[in-house]
Backbone as CSV, one residue per row, in Angstrom:
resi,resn,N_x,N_y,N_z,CA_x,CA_y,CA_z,C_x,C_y,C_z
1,UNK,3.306,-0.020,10.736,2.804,-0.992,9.790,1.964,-0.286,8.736
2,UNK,1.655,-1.061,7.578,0.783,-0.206,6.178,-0.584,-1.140,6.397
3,UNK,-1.440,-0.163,6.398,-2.854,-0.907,6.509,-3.207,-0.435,5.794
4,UNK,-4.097,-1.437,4.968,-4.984,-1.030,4.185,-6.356,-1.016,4.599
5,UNK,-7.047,0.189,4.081,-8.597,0.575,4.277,-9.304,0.118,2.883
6,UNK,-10.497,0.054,3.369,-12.012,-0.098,2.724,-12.718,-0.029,3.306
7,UNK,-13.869,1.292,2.445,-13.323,1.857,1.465,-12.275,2.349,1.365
8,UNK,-11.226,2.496,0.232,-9.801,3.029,0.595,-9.448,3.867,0.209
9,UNK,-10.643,5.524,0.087,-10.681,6.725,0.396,-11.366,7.403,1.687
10,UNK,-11.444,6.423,2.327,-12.049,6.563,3.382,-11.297,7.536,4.625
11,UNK,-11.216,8.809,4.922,-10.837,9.884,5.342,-10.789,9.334,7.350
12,UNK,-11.767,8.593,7.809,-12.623,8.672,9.253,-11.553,7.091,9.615
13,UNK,-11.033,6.410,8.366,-10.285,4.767,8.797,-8.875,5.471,8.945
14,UNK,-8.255,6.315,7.448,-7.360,7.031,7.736,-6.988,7.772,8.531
15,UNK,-7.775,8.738,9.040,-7.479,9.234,10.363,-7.125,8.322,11.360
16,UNK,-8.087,7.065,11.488,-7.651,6.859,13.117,-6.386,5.489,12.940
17,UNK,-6.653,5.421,11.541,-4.779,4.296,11.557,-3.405,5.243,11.718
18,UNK,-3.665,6.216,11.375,-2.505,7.144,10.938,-2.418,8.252,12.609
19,UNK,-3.762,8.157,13.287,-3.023,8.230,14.774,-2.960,7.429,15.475
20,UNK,-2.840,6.412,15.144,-2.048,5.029,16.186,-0.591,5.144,15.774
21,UNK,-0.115,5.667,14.778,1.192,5.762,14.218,1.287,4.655,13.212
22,UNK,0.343,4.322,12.328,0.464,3.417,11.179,0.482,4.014,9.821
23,UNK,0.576,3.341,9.033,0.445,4.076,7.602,-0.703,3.614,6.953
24,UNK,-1.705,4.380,6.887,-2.594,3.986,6.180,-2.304,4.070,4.309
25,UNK,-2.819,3.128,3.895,-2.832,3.000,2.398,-3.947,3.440,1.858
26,UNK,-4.179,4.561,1.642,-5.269,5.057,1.117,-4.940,5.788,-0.459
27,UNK,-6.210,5.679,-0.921,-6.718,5.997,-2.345,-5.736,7.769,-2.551
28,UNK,-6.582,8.408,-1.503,-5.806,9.908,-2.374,-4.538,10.256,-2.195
29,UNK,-3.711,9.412,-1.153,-1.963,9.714,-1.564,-2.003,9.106,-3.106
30,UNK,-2.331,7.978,-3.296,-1.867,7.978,-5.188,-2.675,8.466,-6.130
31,UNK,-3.940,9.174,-6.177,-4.284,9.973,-6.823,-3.723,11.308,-6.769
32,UNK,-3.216,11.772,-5.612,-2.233,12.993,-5.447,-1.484,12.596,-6.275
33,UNK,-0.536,11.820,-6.335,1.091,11.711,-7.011,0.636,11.652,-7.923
34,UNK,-0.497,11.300,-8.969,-0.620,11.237,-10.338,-1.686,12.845,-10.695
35,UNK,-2.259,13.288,-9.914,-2.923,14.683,-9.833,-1.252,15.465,-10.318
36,UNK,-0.590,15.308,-9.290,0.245,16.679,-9.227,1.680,15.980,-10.442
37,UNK,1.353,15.074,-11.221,2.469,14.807,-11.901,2.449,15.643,-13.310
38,UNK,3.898,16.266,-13.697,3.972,16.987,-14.585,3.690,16.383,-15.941
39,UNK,3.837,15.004,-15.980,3.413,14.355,-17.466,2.506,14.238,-17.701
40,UNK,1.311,14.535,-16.597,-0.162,14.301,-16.975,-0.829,16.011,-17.519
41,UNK,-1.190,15.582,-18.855,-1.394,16.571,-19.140,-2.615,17.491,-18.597
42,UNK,-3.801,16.398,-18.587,-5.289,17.120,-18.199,-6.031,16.447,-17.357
43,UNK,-5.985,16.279,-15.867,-6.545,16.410,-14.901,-7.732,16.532,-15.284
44,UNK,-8.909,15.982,-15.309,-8.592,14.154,-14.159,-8.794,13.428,-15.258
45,UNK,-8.428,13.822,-16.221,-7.956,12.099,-17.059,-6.494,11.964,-16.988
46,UNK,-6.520,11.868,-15.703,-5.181,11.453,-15.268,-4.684,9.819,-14.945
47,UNK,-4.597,9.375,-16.447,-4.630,8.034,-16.061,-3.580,7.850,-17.732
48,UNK,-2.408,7.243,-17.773,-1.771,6.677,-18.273,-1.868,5.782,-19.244
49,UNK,-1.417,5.074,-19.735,-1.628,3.845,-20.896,-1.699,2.857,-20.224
50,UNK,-0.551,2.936,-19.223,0.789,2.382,-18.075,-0.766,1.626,-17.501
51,UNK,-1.273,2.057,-16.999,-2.511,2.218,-16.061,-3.380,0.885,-16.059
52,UNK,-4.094,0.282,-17.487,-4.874,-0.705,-17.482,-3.634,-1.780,-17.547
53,UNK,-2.520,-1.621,-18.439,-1.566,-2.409,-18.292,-1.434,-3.205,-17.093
54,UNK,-0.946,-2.639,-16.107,-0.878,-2.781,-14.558,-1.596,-3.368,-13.755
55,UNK,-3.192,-2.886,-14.378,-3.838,-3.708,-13.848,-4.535,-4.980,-14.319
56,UNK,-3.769,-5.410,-14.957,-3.907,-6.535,-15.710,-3.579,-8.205,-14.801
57,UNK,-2.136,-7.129,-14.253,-1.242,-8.572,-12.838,-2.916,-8.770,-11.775
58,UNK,-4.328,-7.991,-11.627,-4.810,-8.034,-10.708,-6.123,-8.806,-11.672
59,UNK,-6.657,-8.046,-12.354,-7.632,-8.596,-13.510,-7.374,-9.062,-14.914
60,UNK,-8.038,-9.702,-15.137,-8.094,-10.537,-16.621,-8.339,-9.550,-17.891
61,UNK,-7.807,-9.575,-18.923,-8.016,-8.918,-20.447,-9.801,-8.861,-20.225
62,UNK,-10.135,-9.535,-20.079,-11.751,-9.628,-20.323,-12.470,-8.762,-18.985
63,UNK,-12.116,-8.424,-18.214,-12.368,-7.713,-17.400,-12.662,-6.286,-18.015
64,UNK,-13.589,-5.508,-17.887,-13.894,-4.154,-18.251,-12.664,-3.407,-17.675
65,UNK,-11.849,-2.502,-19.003,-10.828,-1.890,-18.422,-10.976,-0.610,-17.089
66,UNK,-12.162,0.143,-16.695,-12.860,0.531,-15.949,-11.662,-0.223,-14.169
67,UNK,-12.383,-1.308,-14.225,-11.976,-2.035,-12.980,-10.428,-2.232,-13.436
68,UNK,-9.841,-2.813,-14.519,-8.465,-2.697,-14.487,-7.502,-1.548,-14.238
69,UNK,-8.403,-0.502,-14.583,-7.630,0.561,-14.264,-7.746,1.264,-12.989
70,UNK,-8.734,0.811,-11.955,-8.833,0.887,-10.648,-7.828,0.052,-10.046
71,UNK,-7.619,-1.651,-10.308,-7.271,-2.508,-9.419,-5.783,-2.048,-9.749
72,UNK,-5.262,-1.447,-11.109,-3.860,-0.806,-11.224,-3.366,0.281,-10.049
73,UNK,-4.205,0.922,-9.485,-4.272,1.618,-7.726,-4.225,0.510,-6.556
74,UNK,-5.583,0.173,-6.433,-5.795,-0.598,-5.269,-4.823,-1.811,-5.661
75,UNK,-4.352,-2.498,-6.410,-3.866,-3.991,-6.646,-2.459,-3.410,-6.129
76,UNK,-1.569,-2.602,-6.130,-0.501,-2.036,-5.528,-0.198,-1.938,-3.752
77,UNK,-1.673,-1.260,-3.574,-1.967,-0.728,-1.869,-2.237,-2.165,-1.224
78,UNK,-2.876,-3.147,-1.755,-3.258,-4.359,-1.470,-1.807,-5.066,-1.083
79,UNK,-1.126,-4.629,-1.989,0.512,-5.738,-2.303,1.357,-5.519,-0.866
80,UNK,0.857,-3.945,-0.948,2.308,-3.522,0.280,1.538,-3.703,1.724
81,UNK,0.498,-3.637,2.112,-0.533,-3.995,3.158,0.241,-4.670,4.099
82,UNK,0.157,-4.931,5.379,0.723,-5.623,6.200,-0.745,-6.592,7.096
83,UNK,-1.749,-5.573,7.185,-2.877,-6.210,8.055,-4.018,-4.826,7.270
84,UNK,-5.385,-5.041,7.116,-6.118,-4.308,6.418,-7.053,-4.345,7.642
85,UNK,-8.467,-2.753,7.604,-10.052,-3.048,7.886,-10.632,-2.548,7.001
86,UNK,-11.817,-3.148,7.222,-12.644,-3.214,6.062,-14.050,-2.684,6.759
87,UNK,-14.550,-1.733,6.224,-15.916,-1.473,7.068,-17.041,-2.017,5.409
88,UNK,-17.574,-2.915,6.035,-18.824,-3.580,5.742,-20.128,-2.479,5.528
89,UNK,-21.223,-2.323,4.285,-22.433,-1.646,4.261,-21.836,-0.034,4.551
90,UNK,-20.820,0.446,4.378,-20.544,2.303,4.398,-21.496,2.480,3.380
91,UNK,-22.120,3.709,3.613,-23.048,4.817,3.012,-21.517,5.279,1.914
92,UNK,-22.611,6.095,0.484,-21.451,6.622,-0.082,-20.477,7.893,0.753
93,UNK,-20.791,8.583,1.958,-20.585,9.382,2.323,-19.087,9.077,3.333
94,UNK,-18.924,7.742,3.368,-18.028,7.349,4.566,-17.232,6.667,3.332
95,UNK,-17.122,7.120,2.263,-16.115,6.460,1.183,-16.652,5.870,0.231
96,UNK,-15.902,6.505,-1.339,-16.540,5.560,-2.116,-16.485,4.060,-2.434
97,UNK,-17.553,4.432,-2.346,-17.266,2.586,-2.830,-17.619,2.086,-4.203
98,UNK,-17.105,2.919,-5.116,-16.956,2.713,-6.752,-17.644,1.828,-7.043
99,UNK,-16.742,1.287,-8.113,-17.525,-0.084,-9.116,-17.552,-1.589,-8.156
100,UNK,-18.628,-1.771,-8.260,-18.684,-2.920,-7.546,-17.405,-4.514,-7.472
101,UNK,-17.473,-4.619,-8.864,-16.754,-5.423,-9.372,-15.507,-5.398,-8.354
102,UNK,-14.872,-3.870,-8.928,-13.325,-3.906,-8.262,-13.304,-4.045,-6.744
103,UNK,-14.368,-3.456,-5.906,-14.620,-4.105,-4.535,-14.897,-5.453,-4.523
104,UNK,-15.258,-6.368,-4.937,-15.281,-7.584,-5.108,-13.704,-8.067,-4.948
105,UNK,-12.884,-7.920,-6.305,-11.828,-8.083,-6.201,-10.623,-7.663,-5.310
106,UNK,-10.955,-6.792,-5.195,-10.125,-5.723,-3.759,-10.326,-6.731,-2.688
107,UNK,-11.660,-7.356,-1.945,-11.936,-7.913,-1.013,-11.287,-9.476,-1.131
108,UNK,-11.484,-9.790,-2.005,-10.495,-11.051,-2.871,-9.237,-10.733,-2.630
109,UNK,-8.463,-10.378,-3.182,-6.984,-9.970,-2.817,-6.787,-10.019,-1.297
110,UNK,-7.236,-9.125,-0.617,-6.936,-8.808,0.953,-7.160,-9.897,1.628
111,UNK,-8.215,-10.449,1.390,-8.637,-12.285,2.374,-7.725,-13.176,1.736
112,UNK,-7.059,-12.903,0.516,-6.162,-14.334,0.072,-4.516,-13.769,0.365
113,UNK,-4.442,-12.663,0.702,-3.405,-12.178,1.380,-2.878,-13.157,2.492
114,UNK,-3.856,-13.071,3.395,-3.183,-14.183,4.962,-3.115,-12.864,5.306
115,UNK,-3.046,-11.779,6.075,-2.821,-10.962,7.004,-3.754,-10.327,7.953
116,UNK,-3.527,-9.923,8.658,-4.540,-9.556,9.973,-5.494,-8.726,9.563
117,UNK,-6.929,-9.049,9.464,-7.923,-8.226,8.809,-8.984,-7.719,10.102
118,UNK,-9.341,-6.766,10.399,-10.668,-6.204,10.984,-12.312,-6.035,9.893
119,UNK,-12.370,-6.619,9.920,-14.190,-6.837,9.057,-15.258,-6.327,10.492
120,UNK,-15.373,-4.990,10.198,-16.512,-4.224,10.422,-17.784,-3.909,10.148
121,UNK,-18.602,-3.828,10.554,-19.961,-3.322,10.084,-20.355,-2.118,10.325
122,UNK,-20.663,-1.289,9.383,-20.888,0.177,9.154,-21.756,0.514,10.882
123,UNK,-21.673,1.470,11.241,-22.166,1.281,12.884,-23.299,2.453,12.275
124,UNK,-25.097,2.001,12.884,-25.823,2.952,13.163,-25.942,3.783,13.650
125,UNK,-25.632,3.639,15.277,-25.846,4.426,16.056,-24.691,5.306,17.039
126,UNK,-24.961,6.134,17.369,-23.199,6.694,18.423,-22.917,5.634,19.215
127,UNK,-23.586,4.535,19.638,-23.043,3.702,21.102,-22.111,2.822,19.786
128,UNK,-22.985,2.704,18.746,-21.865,1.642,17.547,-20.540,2.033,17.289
129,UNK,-21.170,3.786,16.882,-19.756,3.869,16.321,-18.848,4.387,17.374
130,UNK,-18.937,4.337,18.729,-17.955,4.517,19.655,-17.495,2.809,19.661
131,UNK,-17.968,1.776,19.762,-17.650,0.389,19.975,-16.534,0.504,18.763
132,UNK,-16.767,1.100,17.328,-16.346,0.731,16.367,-14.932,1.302,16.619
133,UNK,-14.930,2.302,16.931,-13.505,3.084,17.353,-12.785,2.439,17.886
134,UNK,-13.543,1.940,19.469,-12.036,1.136,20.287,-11.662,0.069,19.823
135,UNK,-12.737,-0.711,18.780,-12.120,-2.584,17.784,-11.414,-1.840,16.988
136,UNK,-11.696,-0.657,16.390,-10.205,-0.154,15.716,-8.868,0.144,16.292
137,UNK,-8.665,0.952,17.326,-7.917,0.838,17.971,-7.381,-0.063,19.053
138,UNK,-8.168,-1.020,19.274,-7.579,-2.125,19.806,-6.978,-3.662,18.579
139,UNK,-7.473,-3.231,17.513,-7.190,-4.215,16.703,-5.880,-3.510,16.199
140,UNK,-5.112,-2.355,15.938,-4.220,-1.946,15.869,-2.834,-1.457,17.120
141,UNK,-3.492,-1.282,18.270,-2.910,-1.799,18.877,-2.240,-3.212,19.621
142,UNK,-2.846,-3.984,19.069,-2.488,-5.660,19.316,-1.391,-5.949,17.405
143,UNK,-1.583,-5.133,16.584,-0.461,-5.493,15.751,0.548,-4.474,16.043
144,UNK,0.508,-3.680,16.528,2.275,-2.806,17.318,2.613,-4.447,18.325
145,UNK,1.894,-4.317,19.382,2.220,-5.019,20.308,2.833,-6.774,19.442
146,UNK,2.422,-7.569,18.536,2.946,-8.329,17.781,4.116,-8.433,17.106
147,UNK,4.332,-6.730,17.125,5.770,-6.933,15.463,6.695,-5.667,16.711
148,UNK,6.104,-5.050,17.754,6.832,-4.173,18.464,8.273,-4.871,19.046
């Protein structure tokens, strides 16, 4: 299945969806494909015309193109998603968590989706973030076991 993370460069969600055998939807596979694309001339204004366009199907003209040209990423990863988690209060260190706005909207999209969501809270302590591990892996193992 494709899950989506948030934050959704988040390296520690990706890891542990992607060893349950899921696909995580994360931020730097499509900043890779547009990093390593030959039409982009200069890294890291690696961003297209194409780009706010796109994200237009997610935000409004009046929207700061900033967030349109984010939700033109995330408004894609959101689309193909099957079931998402979301960790609640992450430090910048456990993923960015950019412009506020487009997390707003990101979180919008995914809850009006309908699909199986895990809503987490950033864990303090080791006894947390061991709890946090097995609701991850038990919340992904109960969607194999659903669509298996």
């Amino acid at each position: 299945m494709k899950i989506a993370i948030f934050p959704p460069n988040s390296l520690i969600l990706a890891d542990l969806v992607e060893r349950k055998g899921h696909e995580a939807l994360a931020l730097q596979k499509e900043i890779r494909k547009k990093v390593i694309d030959p039409e982009i001339d200069s890294p890291p204004f690696n961003i297209t015309e194409e780009e706010p366009i796109k994200g237009l199907k997610y935000a409004a003209i009046e929207v700061p193109s900033g967030v349109r040209g984010r939700m033109a990423i995330f408004g894609p990863l959101i689309d193909e998603a099957d079931a998402a988690i979301i960790m609640e209060e992450a430090p910048y260190g456990f993923g960015c968590v950019g412009c506020a706005r487009t997390n707003e909207l990101s979180m919008y999209y995914l809850r009006k989706k309908n699909i199986p969501i895990l809503e987490l809270q950033y864990p303090t302590s080791r006894e947390e973030a061991i709890e946090m591990v097995n609701t991850i892996n038990t919340f992904l193992d109960e969607l194999e076991e659903k669509n298996g």
